[in-house]
C-alpha positions in Angstrom: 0.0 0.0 0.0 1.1 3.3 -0.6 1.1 5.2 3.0 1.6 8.6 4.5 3.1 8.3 8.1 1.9 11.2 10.5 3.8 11.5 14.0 6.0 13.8 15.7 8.0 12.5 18.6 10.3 10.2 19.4 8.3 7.4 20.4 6.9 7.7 16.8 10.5 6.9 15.3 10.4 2.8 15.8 7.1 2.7 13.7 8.3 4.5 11.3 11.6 2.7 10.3 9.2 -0.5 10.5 6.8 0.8 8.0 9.8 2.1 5.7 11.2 -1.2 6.4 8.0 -3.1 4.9 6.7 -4.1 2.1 4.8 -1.0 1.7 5.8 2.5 0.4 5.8 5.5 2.8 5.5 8.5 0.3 4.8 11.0 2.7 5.5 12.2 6.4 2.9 14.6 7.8 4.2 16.1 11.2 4.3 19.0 13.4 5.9 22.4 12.3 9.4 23.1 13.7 9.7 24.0 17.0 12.0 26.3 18.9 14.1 24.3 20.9 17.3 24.8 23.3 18.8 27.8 25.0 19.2 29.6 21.3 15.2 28.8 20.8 16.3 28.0 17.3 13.7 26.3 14.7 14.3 22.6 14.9 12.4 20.0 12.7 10.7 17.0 14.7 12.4 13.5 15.3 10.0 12.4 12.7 10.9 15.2 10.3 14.7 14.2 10.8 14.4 10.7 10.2 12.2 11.5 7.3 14.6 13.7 5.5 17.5 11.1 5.9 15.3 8.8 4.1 14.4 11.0 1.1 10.4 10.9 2.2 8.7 14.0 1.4 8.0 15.7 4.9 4.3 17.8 5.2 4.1 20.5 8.1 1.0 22.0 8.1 0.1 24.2 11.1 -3.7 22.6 11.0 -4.4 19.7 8.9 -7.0 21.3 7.5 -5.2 23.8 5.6 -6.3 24.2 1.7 -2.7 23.5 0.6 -1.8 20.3 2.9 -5.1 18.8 2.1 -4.6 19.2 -2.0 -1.5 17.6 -1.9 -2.8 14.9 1.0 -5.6 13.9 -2.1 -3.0 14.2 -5.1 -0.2 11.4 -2.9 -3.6 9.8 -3.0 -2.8 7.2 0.0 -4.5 3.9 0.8 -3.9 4.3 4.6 -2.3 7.1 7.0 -0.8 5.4 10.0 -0.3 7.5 12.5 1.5 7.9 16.2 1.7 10.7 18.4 0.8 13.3 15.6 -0.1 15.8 18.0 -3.3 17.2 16.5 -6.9 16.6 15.5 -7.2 15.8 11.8 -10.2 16.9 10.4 -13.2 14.7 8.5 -12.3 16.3 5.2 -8.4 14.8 5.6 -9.8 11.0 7.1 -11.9 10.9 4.3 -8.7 11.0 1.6 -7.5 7.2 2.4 -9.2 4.6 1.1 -8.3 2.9 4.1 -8.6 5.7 6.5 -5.7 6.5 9.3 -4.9 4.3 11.7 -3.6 5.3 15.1 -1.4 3.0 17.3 -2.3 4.2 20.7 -0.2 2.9 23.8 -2.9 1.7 25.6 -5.0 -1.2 25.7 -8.3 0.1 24.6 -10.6 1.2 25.7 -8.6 2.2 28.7 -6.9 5.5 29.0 -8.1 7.2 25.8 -6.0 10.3 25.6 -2.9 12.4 25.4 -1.2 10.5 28.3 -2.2 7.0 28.1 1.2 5.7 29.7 1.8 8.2 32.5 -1.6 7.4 33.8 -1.3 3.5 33.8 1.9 4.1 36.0 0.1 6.9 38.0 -3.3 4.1 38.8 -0.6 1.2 39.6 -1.5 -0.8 36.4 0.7 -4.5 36.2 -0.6 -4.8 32.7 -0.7 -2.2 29.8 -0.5 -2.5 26.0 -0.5 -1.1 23.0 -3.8 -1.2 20.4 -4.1 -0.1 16.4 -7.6 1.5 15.9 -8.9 3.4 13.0 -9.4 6.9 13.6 -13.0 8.5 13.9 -14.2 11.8 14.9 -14.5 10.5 18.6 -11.8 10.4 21.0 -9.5 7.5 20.6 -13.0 5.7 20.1 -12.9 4.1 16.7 -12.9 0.5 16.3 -9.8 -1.6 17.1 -7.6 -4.2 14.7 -5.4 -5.2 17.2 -3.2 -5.1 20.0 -0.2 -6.2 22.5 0.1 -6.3 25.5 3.2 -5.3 28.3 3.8 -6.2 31.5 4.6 -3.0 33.6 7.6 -3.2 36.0 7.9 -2.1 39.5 10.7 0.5 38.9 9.3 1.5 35.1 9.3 5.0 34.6 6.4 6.4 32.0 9.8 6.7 29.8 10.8 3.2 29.8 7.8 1.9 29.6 6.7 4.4 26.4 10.2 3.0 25.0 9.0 -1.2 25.0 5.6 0.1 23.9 6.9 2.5 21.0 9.3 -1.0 19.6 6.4 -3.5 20.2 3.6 -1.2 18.9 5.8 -0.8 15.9 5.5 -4.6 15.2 1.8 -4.4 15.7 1.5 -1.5 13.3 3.0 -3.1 10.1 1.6 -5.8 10.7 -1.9 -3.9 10.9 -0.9 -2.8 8.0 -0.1 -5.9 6.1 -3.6 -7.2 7.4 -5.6 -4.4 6.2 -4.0 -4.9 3.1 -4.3 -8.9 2.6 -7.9 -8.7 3.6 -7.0 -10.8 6.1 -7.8 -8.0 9.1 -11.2 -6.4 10.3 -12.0 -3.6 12.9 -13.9 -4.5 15.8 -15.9 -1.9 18.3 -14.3 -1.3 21.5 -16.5 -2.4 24.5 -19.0 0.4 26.3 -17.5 -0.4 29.3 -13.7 -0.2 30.9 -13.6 3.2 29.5 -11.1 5.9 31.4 -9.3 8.9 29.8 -6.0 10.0 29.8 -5.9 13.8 29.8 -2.5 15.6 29.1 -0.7 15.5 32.6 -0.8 19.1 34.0 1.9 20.7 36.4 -0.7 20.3 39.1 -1.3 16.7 38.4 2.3 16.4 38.8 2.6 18.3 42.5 3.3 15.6 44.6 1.3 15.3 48.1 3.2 14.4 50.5 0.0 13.2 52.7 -0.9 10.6 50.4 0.5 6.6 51.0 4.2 6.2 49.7 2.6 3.9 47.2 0.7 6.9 45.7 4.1 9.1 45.9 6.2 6.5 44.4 3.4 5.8 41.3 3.4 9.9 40.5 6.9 10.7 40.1 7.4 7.0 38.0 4.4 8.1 35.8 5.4 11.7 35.3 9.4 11.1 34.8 11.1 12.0 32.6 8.2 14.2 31.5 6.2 16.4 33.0 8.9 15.7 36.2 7.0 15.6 39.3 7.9 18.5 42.1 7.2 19.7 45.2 8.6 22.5 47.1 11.2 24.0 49.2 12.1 26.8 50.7 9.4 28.1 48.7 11.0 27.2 45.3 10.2 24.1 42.8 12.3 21.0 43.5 12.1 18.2 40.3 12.3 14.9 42.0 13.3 11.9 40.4 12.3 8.2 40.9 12.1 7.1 45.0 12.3 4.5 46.9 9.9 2.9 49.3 11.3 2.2 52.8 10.1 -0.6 55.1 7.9 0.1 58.1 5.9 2.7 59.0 6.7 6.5 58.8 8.0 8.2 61.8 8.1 11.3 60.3 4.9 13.8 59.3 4.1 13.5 55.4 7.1 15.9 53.8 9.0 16.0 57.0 12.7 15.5 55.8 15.7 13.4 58.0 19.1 13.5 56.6 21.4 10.9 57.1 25.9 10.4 55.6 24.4 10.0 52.0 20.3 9.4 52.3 17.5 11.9 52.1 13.9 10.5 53.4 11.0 11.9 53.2 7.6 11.4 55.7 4.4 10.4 53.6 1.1 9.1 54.5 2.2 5.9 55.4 5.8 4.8 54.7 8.9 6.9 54.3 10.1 7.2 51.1 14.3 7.6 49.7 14.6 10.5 47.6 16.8 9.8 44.2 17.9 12.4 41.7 16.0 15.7 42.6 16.6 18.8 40.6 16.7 22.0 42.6 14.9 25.2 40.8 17.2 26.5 37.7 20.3 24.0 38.8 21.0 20.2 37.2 19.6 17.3 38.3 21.8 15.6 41.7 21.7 12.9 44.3 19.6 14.0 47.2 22.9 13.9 49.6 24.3 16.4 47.0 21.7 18.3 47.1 21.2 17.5 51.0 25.0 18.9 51.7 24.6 21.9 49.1 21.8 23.2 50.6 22.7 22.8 54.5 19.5 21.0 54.7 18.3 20.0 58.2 16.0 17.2 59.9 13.0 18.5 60.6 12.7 20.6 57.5 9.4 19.5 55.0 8.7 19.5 51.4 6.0 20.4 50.3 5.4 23.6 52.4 
């Protein structure tokens, strides 16, 4: 089949090189505009845009995919199917109507749970053991169109959303080709996701990602996994934004108040709800990330002093 690819991130990369890797010909990218990026702010194409380029695959940036001029040259490529991952905007009806075969959207959940922008960081934020990846073709709906097929993953007790987005971006990959080759034998058909097991996955905002220090360790541990590397989850101190990385649950229960801090040679816990909790890598407000006993040293901290205040 003859296939424009629409995605923008990273994660988007592994399905890419699979589809250029197929049997099928990708004869366009469609992808987000370039972006300011670094200290300089200068323009920089996507990951998708790069990897693109180095292939000699035309590369489509249209601000909204309903622009006159993206959408003419969407029907003259005249694709059978647009497979698409992390695109990062709503295509119109006008644009899924082009393909013969519609666009299909490999979505790292296990539909229909966590529909949305952030369908990773919330299975690590609800303490999921089992998550996946699904291809579904694309409707007006959110994430609600019917599905051709999935995989699933096991989520791991230390998995960051990061590391887990990484398995599902190479497995999901698999699953996409091979959606595609299905849809193109015949051999595949779309089924209706179930009315029920539905939850969304909005985009995780900076509040979301405020850590209380009042709720059980378990809670504590489950938002800065599910929000590292991105959004970072934070608390504060000294009345400025700490980034804390990954922690680590202690044994027994808390002696100290949730936030409370006790310093040890080369340790940094922190009171919660229930259990204490090890602080990792935290990244004070406009330094680098640290250790928390580098951290602990450089900034004199005290036992007795609390996050989160």
């Amino acid at each position: 089949m003859k296939l424009v690819f629409a995605g923008t991130p990273e994660p988007a990369l592994p399905a890419l090189e699979a589809l250029i890797a197929s049997r099928h010909e990708v004869a366009a990218v469609v992808t987000r505009p370039d972006a300011p990026a670094g200290r300089g702010r200068k323009l920089v194409a996507s990951p998708v845009a790069q990897l693109a380029e180095q292939a000699g695959i035309e590369v489509l940036r249209p601000v909204r995919p309903r622009e006159p001029e993206f959408l003419a040259r969407l029907a003259e490529i005249a694709p059978d199917c647009c497979p698409v991952v992390a695109y990062g905007a709503l295509l119109p009806k006008v644009a899924l109507d082009v393909p013969r075969h519609g666009w299909v959207n490999l979505h790292f959940s296990l539909l229909p749970a966590w529909r949305g922008a952030a369908p990773v960081q919330h299975a690590l934020m609800a303490g999921d053991e089992v998550t996946g990846a699904s291809t579904f073709l694309i409707e007006e709906g959110l994430d609600s169109g019917p599905v051709y097929g999935t995989v699933t993953e096991l989520v791991r007790p230390g998995d960051t959303s990061g590391d887990l987005l990484e398995r599902l971006s190479r497995s999901g990959s698999r699953l996409l080709a091979a959606t595609m080759d299905g849809i193109e034998d015949g051999t595949l058909e779309a089924r209706p996701q179930p009315g029920d097991g539905i939850s969304l996955a909005p985009k995780i905002s900076v509040e979301d990602a405020r850590v209380d220090w009042t709720a059980p360790a378990l809670r504590v541990d489950r938002v800065v996994r599910g929000c590292a590397p991105a959004p970072g989850a934070w608390t504060l101190f000294r009345g400025e934004r700490l980034k804390l990385g990954p922690v680590r649950l202690a044994a027994g229960r808390s002696e100290l108040a949730p936030g409370e801090i006790a310093v040890a040679k080369n340790t940094v816990r922190v009171g919660t709800g229930s259990h204490e909790v090890e602080l990792g890598e935290v990244q004070p407000q406009g330094k680098k990330r640290m250790g928390a006993g580098d951290w602990a040293r450089g900034s004199r901290l005290e036992t007795g002093e609390r996050l989160g205040a």
